[in-house]
C-alpha positions in Angstrom: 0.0 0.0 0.0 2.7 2.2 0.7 4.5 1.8 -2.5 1.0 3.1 -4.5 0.6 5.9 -2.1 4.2 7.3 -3.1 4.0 6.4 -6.5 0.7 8.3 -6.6 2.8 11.3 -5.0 5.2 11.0 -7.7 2.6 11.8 -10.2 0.9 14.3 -8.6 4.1 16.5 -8.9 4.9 15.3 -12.3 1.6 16.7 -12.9 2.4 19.7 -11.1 5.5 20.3 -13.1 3.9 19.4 -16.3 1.5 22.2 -15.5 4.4 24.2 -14.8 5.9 23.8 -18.4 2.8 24.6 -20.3 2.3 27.7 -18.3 5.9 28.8 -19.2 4.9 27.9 -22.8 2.2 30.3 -22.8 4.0 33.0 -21.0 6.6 32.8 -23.7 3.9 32.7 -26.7 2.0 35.9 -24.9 5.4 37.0 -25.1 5.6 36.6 -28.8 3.1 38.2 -29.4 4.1 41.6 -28.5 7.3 40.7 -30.1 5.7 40.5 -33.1 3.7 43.2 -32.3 7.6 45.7 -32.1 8.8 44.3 -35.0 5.9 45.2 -37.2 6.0 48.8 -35.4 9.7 48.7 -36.5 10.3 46.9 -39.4 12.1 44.2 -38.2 12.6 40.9 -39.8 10.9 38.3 -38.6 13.4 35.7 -38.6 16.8 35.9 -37.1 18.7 32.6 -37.3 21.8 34.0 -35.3 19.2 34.5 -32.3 18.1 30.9 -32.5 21.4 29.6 -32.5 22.4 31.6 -29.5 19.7 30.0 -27.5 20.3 26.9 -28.8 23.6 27.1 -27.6 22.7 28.6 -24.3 19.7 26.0 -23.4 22.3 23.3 -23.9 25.2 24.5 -22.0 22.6 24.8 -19.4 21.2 21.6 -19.8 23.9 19.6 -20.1 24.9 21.2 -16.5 21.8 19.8 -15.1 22.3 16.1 -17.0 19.5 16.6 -19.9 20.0 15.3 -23.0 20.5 17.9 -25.2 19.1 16.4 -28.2 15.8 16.8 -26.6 16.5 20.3 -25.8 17.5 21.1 -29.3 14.4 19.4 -30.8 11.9 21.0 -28.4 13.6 24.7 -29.3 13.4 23.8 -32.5 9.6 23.3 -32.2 9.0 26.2 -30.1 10.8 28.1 -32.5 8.6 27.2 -35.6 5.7 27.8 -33.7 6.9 31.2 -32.8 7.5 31.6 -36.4 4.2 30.8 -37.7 2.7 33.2 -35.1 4.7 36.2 -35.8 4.1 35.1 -39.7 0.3 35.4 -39.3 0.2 31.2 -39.8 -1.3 30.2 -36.9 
C-alpha cells in the first residue's frame, strides 16, 4: 500500500510540473506576441537565425549542466521556435 501511495505522489508532482511547463509555454507565446507586435511597429525581420542559435547554444550548456539530453533540448527549441515563427508570420 505504501508503495501506491508514493508512486501516486510521484505523479501528482509530475503533474504539477507538467502544469508548470505549459504555463511557461504560454508565457513565452504571450510574449511573442508583442514581439511580433515591435517588429511590425519597427520593421524588423521576422526571422533571425543568429538568435536561435544563440539559445540553442545557451539551453544546452545549461542543460547539459543539469544532465539533460541535449538532443531533446535542441528538438523542443526547435519546435518552439517554428511555432513562434508561424505566429509572428500570421500562420497560426
Amino acid at each position: 500500500m505504501t508503495d501506491e501511495i508514493n508512486l501516486d505522489d510521484f505523479r501528482e508532482k509530475l503533474d504539477q510540473i507538467d502544469d508548470q511547463i505549459v504555463d511557461l509555454l504560454g508565457e513565452r507565446f504571450d510574449l511573442i506576441s508583442q514581439v511580433k507586435e515591435y517588429k511590425k511597429k519597427h520593421k524588423v525581420e521576422t526571422y533571425h537565425p543568429k538568435r536561435e542559435q544563440e539559445i540553442l547554444e545557451r539551453v544546452e550548456i545549461k542543460g547539459k549542466k543539469m544532465g539533460l539530453n541535449t538532443l531533446l533540448l535542441h528538438s523542443l527549441f526547435l519546435q518552439i521556435f517554428a511555432v513562434s515563427k508561424r505566429k509572428q508570420d500570421n500562420k497560426e
